[in-house]
C-alpha positions in Angstrom: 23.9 181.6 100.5 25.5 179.6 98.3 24.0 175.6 97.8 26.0 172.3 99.0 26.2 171.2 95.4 27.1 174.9 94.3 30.2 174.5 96.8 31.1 171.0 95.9 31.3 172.3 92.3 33.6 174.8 93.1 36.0 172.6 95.2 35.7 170.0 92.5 37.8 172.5 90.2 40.6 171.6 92.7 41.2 168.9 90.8 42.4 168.5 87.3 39.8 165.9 86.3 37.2 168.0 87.2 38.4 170.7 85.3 38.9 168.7 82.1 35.2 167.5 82.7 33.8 170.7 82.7 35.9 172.9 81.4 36.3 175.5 84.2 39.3 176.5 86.1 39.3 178.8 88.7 40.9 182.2 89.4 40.9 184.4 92.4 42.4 188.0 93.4 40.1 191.7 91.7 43.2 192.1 89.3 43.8 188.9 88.1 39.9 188.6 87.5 39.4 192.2 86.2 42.1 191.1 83.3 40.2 187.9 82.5 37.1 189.9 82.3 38.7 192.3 80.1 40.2 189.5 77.5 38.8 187.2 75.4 38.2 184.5 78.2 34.5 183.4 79.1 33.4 184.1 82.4 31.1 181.4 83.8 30.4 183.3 87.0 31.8 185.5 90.5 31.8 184.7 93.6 32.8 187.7 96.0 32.5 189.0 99.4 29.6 192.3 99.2 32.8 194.6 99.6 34.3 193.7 96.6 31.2 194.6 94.1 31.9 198.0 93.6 35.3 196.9 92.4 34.1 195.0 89.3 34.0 196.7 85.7 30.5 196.7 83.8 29.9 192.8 83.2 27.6 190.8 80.2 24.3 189.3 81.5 25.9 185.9 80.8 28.1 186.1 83.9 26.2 184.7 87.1 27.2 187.0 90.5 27.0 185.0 94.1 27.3 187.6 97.3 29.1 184.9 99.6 30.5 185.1 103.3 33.7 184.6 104.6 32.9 181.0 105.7 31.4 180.1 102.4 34.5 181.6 100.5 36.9 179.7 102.8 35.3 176.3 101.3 35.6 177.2 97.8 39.1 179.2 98.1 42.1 177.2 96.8 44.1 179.6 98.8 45.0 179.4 102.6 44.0 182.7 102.5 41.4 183.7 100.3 41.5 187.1 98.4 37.9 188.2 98.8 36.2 187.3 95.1 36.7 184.0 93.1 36.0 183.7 89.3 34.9 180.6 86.8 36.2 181.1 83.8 35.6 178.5 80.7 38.4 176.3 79.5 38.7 177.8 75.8 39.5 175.1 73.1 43.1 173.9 72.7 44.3 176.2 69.9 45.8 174.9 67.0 49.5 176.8 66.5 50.1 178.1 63.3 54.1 178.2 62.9 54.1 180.9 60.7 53.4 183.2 63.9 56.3 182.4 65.1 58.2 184.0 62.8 60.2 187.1 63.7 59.6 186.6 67.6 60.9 184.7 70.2 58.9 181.9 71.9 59.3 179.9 74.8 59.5 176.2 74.9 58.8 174.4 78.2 59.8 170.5 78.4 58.7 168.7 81.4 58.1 171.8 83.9 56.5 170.1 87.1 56.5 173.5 89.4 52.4 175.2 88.8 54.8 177.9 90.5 57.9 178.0 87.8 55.0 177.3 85.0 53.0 180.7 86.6 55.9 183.0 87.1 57.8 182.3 83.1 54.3 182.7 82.2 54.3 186.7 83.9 57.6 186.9 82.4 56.6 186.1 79.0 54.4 188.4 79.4 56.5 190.9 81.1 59.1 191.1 78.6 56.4 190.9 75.3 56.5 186.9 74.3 53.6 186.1 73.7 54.0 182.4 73.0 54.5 179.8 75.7 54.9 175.9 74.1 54.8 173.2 76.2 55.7 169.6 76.2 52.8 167.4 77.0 54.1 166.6 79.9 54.4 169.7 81.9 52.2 170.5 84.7 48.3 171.8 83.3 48.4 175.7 82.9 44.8 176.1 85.0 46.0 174.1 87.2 44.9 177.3 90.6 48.7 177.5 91.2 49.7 178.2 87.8 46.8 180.3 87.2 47.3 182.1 90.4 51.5 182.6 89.7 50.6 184.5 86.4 49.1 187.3 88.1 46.3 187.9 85.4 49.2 187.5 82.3 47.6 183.8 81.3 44.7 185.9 79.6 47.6 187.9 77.4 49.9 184.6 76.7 49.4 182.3 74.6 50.0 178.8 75.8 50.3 175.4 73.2 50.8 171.9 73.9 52.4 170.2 71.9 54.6 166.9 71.0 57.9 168.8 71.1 60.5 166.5 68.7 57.6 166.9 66.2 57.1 170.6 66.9 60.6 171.5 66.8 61.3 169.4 63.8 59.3 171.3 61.7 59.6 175.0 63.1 62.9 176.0 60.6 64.1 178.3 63.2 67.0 178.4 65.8 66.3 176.3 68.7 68.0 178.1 71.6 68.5 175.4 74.6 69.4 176.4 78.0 72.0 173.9 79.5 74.6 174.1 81.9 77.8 172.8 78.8 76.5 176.0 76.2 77.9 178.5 74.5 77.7 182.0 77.3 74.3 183.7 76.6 76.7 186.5 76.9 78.4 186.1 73.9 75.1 184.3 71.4 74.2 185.5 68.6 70.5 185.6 69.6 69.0 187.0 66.2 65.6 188.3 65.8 63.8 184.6 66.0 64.0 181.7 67.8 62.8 179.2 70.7 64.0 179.1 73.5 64.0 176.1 75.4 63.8 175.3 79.3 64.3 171.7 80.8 62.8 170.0 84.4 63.2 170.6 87.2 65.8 168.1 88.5 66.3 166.6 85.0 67.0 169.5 82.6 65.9 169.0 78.4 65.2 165.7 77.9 67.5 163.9 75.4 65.3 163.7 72.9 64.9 167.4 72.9 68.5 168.2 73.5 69.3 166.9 69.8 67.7 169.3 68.1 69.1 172.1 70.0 71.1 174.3 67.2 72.2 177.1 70.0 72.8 175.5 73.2 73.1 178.3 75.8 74.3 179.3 79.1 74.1 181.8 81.9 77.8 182.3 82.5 78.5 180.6 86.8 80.2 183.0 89.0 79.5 181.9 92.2 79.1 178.3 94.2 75.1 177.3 93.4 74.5 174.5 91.4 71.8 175.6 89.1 68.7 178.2 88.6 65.5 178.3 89.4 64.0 177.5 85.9 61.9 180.5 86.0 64.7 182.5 87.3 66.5 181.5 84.4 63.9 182.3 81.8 63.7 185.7 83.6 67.5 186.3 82.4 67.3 184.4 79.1 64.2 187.0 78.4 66.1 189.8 79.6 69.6 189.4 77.5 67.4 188.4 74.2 65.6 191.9 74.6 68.5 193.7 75.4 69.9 192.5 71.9 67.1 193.3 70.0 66.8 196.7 71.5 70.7 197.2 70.1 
């Protein structure tokens, strides 16, 4: 059985500020923490129903194993419905982004997402369609944030994610800065190249004017119907998409 102060641990990872102050975050679901386990992440320790056990790959001594029941995993859970085994996985240090890695890729550049959700899923999609850069303003919502962690579906431990002071960042990067606004040019008909960033705005408030200035290629997804705008992730999905499809010309 797990101890009151080992569960009020646990839930304290809920919360941003007690993930800062330990430098844990949480993950849950066998895949997503079989990826983890199998990248350069730290596990701190596994918490899992006894069914799960066999499902776990050979582990270092390092990582601590708690059997729990289904009451005990209902406390720790951040999930309504828990998925059987949760991990705590150390909070690496903030990594310093060399811009010369840039080059030759594309990168995206997140300024002001809010959504853990949106931040989660163009995460997976990075990942989906081989970016393996994800910049954000300092500003957008914390990547380990359980929602965010949980919306990447393992591809946080493949992605590489940066915050960063984005005027400053892009002021220095000497490579096109691809922005995705509703007045640009038709992604259909952009020159995408074989480099750039790409950059996606809010929610509710798109790029922020301070980052809309030094936009060099502002882009858009060509309307046909009646919505109003994209999902942001959406849209990173089909930004993704088209710039692959170029480079695959």
């Amino acid at each position: 059985m797990l101890s009151k102060s080992q569960i009020s641990f646990i839930k304290s990872l809920h919360q941003k500020k007690y993930r800062k102050e330990n430098g844990i975050f949480i993950i849950e679901g066998i895949k997503s923490i079989v990826e983890f386990i199998q990248s350069s992440y730290q596990i701190h320790s596994i918490y899992y129903l006894a069914q799960y056990q066999s499902l776990l790959p050979s582990l270092p001594a390092n990582i601590k194993l708690f059997e729990v029941n289904n009451a005990e995993l209902d406390k720790i859970s951040t999930l309504q419905t828990p998925q059987g085994i949760i991990a705590l996985v150390h909070i690496p240090k903030s990594p310093v982004l060399d811009l010369k890695t840039l080059k030759g890729s594309f990168s995206l550049v997140l300024d002001g997402i809010q959504d853990p959700g949106n931040l989660g899923t163009i995460i997976r999609t990075a990942d989906w369609f081989g970016f393996k850069n994800v910049i954000c303003s300092n500003n957008t919502v914390e990547v380990y944030n359980p929602k965010t962690v949980q919306a990447t579906m393992g591809s946080l431990s493949r992605v590489n994610t940066f915050y960063l002071d984005l005027p400053e960042f892009l002021s220095q990067a000497k490579m096109p800065v691809f922005g995705a606004v509703l007045d640009g040019n038709s992604m259909y008909k952009t020159n995408w190249g074989n480099e750039g960033l790409v950059i996606l705005g809010n929610e509710g408030q798109g790029i922020s004017n301070e980052v809309t200035n030094l936009i060099t290629n502002p882009v858009t997804i060509p309307r046909v119907g009646g919505a109003e705008s994209l999902n942001v992730a959406i849209s990173a999905a089909i930004l993704c998409a088209d710039i692959n499809r170029n480079l695959q010309k």
